[in-house]
C-alpha positions in Angstrom: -15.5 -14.5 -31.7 -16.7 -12.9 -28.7 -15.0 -15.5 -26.6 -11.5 -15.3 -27.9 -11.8 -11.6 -27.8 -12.6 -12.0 -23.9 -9.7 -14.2 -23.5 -6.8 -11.9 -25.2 -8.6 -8.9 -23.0 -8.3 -11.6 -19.9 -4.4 -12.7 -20.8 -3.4 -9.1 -21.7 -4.6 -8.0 -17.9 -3.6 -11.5 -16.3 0.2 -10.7 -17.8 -0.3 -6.9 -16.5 -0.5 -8.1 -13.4 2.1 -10.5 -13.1 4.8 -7.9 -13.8 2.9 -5.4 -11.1 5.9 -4.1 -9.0 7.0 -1.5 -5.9 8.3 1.3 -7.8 9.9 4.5 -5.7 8.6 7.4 -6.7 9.4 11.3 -5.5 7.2 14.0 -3.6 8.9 16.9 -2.9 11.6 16.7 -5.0 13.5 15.0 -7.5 15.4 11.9 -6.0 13.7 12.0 -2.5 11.9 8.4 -2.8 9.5 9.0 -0.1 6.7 7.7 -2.4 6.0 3.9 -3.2 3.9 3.3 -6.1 2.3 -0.6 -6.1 1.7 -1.1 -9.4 -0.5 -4.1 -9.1 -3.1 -1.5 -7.2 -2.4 2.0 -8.5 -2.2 2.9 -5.0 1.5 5.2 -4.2 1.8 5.1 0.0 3.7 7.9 1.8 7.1 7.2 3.5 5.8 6.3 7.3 9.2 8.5 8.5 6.9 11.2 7.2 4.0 10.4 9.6 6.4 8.8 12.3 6.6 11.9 14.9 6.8 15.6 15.6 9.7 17.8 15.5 9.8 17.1 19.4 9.7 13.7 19.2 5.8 13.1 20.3 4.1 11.1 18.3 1.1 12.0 16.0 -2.8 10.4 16.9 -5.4 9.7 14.2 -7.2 12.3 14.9 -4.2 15.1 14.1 -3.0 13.3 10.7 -7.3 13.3 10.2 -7.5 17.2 10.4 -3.7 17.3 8.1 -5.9 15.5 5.0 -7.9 18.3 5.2 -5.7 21.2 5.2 -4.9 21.9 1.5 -1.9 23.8 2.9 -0.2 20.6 4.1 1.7 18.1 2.3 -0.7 15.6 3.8 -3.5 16.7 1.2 -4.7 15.0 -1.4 -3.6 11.4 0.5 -6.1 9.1 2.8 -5.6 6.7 5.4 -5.2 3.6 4.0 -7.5 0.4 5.0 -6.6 -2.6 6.9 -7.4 -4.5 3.9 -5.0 -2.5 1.5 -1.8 -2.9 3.8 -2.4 -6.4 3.6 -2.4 -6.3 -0.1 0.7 -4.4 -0.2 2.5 -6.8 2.2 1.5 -9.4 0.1 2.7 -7.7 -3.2 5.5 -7.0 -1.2 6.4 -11.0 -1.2 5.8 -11.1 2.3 3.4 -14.0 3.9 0.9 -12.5 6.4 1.9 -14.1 9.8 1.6 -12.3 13.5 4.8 -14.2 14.8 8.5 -14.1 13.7 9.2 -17.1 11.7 12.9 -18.1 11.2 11.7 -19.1 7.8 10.7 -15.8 6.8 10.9 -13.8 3.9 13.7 -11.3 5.3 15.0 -10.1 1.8 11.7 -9.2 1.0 10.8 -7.6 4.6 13.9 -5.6 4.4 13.1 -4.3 0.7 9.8 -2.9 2.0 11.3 -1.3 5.0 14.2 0.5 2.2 11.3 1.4 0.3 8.5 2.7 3.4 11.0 3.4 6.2 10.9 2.2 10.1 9.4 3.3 13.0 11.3 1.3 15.6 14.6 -0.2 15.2 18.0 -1.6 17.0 21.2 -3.2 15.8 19.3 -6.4 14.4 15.8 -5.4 14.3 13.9 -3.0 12.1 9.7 -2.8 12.4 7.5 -0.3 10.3 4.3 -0.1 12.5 1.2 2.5 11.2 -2.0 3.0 11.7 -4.7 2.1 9.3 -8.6 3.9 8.7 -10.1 0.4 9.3 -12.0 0.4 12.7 -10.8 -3.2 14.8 -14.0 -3.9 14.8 -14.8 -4.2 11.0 -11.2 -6.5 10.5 -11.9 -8.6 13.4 -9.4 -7.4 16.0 -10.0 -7.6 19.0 -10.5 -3.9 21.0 -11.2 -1.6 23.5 -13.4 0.5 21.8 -15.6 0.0 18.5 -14.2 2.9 17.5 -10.7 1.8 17.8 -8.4 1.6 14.5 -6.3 -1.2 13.0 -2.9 -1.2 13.8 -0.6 -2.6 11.3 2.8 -3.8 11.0 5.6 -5.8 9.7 9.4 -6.1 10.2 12.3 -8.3 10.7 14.2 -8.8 13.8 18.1 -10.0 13.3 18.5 -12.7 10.7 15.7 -14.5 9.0 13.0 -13.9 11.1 10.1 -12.1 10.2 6.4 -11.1 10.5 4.1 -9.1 8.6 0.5 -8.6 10.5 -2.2 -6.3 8.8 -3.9 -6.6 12.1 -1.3 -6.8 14.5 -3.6 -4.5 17.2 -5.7 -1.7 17.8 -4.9 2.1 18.1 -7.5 5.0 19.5 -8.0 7.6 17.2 -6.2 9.8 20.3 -3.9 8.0 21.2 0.0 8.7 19.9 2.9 7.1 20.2 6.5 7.6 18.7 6.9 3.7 17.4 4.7 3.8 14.6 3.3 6.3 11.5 0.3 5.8 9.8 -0.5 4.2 6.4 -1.8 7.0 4.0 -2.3 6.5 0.3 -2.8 8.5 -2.9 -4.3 7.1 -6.2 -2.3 7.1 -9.3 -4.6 5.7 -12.1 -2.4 2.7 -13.7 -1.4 3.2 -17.2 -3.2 0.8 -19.4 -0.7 -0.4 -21.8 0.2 0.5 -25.2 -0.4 -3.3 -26.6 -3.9 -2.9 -25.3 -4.7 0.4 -26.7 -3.9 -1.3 -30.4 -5.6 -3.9 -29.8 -8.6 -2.0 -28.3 -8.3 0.0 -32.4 -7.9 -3.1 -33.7 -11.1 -4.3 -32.5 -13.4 -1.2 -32.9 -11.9 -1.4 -36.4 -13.2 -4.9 -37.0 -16.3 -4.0 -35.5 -16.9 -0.9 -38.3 -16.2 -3.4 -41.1 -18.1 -6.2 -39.8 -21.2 -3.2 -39.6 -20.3 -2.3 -43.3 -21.0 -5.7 -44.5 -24.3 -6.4 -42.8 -25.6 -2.9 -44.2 
């Protein structure tokens, strides 16, 4: 009994999961998409053209979007810097195959549905690349640095037709440094729904479990 209970729990997650998507989702205002909730994860990432650059076109360090987390008067609050280890995740629930060179077999549909759905930090004609920064020190992901302090750099992107990359790692950032061709990866936690199939069945057990007590007594 136990075991078959353990495998509809299992099944019921496993097909969960399978249907996990990239769903838009709003933050200011209705029909402004600058939210991306991953499903699979729970995790909803902020629009990189919000974290892109200033209002004079400098670019914002890791320690200034650090300080904006903290300031309950900024939009920034209530979001983190995502790790290293999560932006690979999402590339990978993105459809995208982790890769640090452009391959002219590459997954381009799906490269250019994550740029719709995050944004860019550095395009041309053919070429579009969404660079951020991560909270992952280089050190801890096994990039190679300057510093041990130094922070993961990640990106992806396609450049003209069919070629691709999408590098959780693709270098190493100092928390000072800025620059005006990449944002930074910041994440908010939604808690995932459970479904409603599971919720019945969750009754439907707790149920069996009061009559199966009823006729030991």
């Amino acid at each position: 009994m136990k075991k078959t209970i353990a495998t509809v729990i299992i099944a019921s997650a496993v097909s969960f999961n399978a249907s996990a998507a990239l769903v838009e989702q709003d933050l200011f205002v209705s029909g402004d998409n600058l939210l991306t909730l991953d499903t699979d994860t729970g995790l909803r990432w902020m629009d990189l053209s919000l974290t892109f650059f200033n209002d004079d076109g400098t670019g914002l360090s890791y320690d200034v979007i650090s300080q904006r987390l903290m300031d309950t008067e900024d939009y920034l609050y209530g979001f983190r810097y995502a790790t290293a280890y999560e932006v690979e995740q999402l590339y990978t629930n993105a459809g995208l195959e982790i890769r640090d060179y452009y391959d002219n077999t590459g997954n381009d549909d799906e490269a250019m549905n994550l740029i719709n759905l995050m944004s860019f930090t550095q395009n041309n004609s053919t070429s579009y690349h969404a660079f951020g920064i991560t909270g992952t020190e280089c050190v801890e992901y096994g990039v190679d640095c300057n510093s041990g302090t130094d922070l993961v750099l990640s990106g992806f992107g396609i450049n003209g037709s069919s070629m691709t990359f999408a590098n959780p790692a693709f270098g190493s950032v100092p928390s000072s440094h800025a620059s005006n061709i990449y944002g930074h990866y910041l994440v908010e936690v939604q808690a995932v729904p459970i479904p409603a199939a599971v919720w019945l069945f969750g009754s439907g057990l707790l149920a069996l479990a009061g009559i199966s007590r009823r006729k030991t007594s």
